[in-house]
C-alpha positions as CSV (number, residue, x, y, z in Angstrom):
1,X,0.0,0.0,0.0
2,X,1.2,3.2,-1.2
3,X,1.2,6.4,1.3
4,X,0.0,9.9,0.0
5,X,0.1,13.4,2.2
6,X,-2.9,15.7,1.1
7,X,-2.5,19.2,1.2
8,X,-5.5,21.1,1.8
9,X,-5.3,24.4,0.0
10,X,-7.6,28.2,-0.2
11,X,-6.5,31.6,-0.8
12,X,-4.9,33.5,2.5
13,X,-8.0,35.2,2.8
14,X,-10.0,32.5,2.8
15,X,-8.1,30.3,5.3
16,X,-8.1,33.7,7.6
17,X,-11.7,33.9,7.3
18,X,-12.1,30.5,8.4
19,X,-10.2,31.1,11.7
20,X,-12.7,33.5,12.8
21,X,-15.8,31.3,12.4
22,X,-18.2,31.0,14.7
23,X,-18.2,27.4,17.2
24,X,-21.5,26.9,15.9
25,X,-19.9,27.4,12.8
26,X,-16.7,25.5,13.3
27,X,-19.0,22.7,14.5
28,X,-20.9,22.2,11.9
29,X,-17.7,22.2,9.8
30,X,-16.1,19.9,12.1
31,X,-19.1,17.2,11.5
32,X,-18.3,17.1,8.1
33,X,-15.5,16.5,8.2
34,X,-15.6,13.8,10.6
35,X,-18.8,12.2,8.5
36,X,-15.9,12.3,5.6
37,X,-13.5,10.5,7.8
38,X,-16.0,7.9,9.0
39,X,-16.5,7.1,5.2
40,X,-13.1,6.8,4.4
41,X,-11.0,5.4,7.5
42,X,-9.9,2.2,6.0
43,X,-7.8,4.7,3.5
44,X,-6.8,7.3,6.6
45,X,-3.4,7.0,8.3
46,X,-3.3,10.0,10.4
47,X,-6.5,12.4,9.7
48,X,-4.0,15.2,10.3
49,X,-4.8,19.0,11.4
50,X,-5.0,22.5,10.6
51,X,-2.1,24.3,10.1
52,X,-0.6,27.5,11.6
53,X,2.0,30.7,10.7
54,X,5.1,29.8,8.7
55,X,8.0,30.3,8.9
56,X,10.3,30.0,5.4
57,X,14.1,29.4,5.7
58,X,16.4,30.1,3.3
59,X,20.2,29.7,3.5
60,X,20.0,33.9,4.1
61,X,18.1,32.9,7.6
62,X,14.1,33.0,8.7
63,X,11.3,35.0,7.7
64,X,7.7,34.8,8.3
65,X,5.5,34.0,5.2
66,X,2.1,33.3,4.1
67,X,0.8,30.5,1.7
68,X,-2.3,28.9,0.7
69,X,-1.6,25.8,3.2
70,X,-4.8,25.4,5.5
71,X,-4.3,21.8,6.2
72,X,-3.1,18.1,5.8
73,X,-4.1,13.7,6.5
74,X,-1.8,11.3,5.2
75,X,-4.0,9.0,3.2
76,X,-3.2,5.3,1.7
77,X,-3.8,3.7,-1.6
78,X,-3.2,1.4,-4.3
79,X,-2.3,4.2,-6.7
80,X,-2.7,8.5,-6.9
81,X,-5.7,7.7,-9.3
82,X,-7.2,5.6,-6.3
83,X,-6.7,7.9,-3.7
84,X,-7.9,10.9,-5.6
85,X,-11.2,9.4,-5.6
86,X,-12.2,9.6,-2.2
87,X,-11.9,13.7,-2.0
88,X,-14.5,14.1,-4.6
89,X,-17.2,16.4,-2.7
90,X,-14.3,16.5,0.1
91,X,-15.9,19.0,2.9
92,X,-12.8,21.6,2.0
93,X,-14.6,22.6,-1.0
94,X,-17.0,24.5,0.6
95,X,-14.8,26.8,2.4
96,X,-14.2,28.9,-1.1
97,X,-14.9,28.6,-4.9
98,X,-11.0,29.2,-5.2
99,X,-10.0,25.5,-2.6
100,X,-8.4,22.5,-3.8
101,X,-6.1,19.4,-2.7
102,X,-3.7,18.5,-3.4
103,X,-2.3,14.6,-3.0
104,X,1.5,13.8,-2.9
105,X,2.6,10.2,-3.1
106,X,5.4,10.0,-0.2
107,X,8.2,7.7,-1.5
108,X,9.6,5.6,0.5
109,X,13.5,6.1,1.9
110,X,16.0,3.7,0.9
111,X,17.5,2.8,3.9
112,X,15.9,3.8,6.3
């Protein structure tokens, strides 16, 4: 079985807008999600979490930055094709017109 990290991705302002929902809001949202995950746990390794400020290093040192990354789960599958499948109607879709995933296969190591 093949493992994939999923990158769930909006605009800034989007992902901004999200943090400031309501908890009725964020619970709603939350349900969702979790009804996705329910559907889809034989495929889930590690559902994942929102993620927070960034920081982007460079050999010049550290700076704060901003990108479109809201989120993540690492998934697993027979193939990309396969995986691909189960985020059709994914919850994150709803958040803006302008979401998407995105679903990296993780290679494995050699030696290690």
């Amino acid at each position: 079985m093949k493992r994939f990290m999923v990158l769930y991705m909006a605009p800034v302002a989007a992902l901004t807008q999200t943090m400031s929902a309501t908890p009725a809001q964020m619970k709603a949202s939350m349900a969702e999600w979790q009804k996705w995950g329910d559907k889809n746990k034989k495929s889930i390794v590690d559902m994942g979490a929102p993620l927070g400020k960034t920081k982007r290093v460079t050999p010049a040192g550290a700076s704060d930055a901003k990108n479109e990354l809201g989120g993540y789960t690492i998934v697993q599958g027979e193939s990309l094709d396969a995986v691909s499948k189960i985020f059709a109607g994914h919850p994150h879709f709803k958040m803006t017109k302008d979401a998407k995933i995105e679903i990296v296969e993780i290679m494995p190591t050699p030696g290690m």
